[in-house]
C-alpha positions as CSV (number, residue, x, y, z in Angstrom):
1,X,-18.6,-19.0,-2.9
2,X,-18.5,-17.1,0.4
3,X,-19.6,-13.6,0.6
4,X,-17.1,-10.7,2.3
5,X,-18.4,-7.6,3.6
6,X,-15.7,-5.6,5.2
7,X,-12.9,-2.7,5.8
8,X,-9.8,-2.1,3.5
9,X,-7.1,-0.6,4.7
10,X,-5.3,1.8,2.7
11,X,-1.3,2.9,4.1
12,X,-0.5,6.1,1.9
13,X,2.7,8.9,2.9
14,X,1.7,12.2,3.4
15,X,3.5,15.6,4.1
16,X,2.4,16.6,7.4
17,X,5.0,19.2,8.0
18,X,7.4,20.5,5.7
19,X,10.3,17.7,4.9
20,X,8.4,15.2,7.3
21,X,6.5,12.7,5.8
22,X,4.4,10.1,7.8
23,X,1.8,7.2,6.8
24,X,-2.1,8.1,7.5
25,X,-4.3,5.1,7.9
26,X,-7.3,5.3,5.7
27,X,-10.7,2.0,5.8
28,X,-12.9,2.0,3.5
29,X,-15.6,-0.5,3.4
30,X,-16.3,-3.5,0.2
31,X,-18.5,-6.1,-0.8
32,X,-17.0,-8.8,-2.3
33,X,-16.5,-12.6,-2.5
34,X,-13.8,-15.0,-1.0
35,X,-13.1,-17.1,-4.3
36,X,-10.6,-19.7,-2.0
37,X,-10.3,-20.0,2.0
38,X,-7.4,-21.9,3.3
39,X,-4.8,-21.8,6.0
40,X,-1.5,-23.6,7.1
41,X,0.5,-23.0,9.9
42,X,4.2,-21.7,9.8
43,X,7.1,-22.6,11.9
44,X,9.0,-19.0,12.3
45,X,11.5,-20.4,15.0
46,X,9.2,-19.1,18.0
47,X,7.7,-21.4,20.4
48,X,4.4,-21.1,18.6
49,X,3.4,-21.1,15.0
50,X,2.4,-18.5,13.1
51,X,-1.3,-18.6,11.2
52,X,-1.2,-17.7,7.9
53,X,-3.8,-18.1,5.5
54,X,-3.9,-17.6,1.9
55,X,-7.9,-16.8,1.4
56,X,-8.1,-14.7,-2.2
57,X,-11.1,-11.8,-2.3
58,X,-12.7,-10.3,-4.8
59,X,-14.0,-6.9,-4.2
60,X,-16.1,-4.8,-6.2
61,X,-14.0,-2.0,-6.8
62,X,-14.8,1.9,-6.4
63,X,-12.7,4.9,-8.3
64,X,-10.9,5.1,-5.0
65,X,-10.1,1.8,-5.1
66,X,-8.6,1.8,-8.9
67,X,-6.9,4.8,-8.3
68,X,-5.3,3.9,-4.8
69,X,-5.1,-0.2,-5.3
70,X,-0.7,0.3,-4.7
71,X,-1.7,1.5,-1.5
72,X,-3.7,-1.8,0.1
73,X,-2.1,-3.1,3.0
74,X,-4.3,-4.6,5.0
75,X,-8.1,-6.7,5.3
76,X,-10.0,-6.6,8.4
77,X,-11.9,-10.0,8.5
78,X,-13.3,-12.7,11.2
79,X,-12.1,-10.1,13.5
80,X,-8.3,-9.6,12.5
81,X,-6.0,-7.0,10.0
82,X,-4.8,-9.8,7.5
83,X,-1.7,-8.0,5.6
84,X,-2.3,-8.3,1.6
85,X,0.6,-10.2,-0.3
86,X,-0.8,-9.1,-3.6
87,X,-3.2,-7.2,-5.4
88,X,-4.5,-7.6,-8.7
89,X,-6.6,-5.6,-10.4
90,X,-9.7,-7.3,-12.6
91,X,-11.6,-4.2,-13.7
92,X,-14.4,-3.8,-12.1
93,X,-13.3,-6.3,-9.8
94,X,-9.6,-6.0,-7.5
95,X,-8.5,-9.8,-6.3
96,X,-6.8,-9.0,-3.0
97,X,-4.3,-12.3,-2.0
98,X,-3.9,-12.7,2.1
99,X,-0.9,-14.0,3.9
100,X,-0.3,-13.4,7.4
101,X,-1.5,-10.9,10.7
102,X,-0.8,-7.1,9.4
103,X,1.6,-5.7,12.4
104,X,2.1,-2.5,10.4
105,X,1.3,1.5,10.8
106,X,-3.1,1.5,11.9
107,X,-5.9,3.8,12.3
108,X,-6.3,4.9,15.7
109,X,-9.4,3.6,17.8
110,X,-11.4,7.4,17.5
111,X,-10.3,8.1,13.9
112,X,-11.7,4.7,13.2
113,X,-15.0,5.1,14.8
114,X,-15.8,8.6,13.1
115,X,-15.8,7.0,9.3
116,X,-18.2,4.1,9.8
């Protein structure tokens, strides 16, 4: 079994200004282990295919984690945001399911480098 040490991304609505609420980006970094890696290709009508894998982790969860796990969107791994398709939660463990590339809401470039 492979070993995964990486961020978590977290997508959760806040009230910035009265009435007007927006998503805020949060990583947070696990250790964990990638219980199956696969991939297939899949033919979305464009002129190339579309990678998605369906690689399960198992992370070692914090409170955070437990308290926040309807709020996973997204895995950064082998150097891409891998949306989550489903999370399952295996006290003291959450199993995180991968599908495709996450193109949703992320944390800017100097907000990212100021939590590491």
């Amino acid at each position: 079994m492979a070993k995964f040490y990486g961020k978590i991304g977290y997508i959760q609505s806040v009230e910035s200004e009265p009435g007007y609420w927006e998503e805020k980006p949060i990583e947070r970094k696990y250790y964990g282990d990638i219980t199956r890696n696969t991939s297939r290709y899949q033919n979305g009508g464009q002129v190339n295919d579309n990678i998605v894998i369906n690689n399960i982790l198992s992370i070692v969860a914090d409170p955070y984690a437990n308290e926040n796990f309807q709020h996973i969107r997204y895995v950064i791994w082998m150097g891409a945001k891998w949306a989550v398709t489903n999370v399952e939660v295996q006290y003291p463990r959450i199993i995180l399911t991968l599908g495709g590339l996450y193109n949703g809401t992320e944390k800017e470039e100097d907000e990212a480098d100021s939590t590491d």
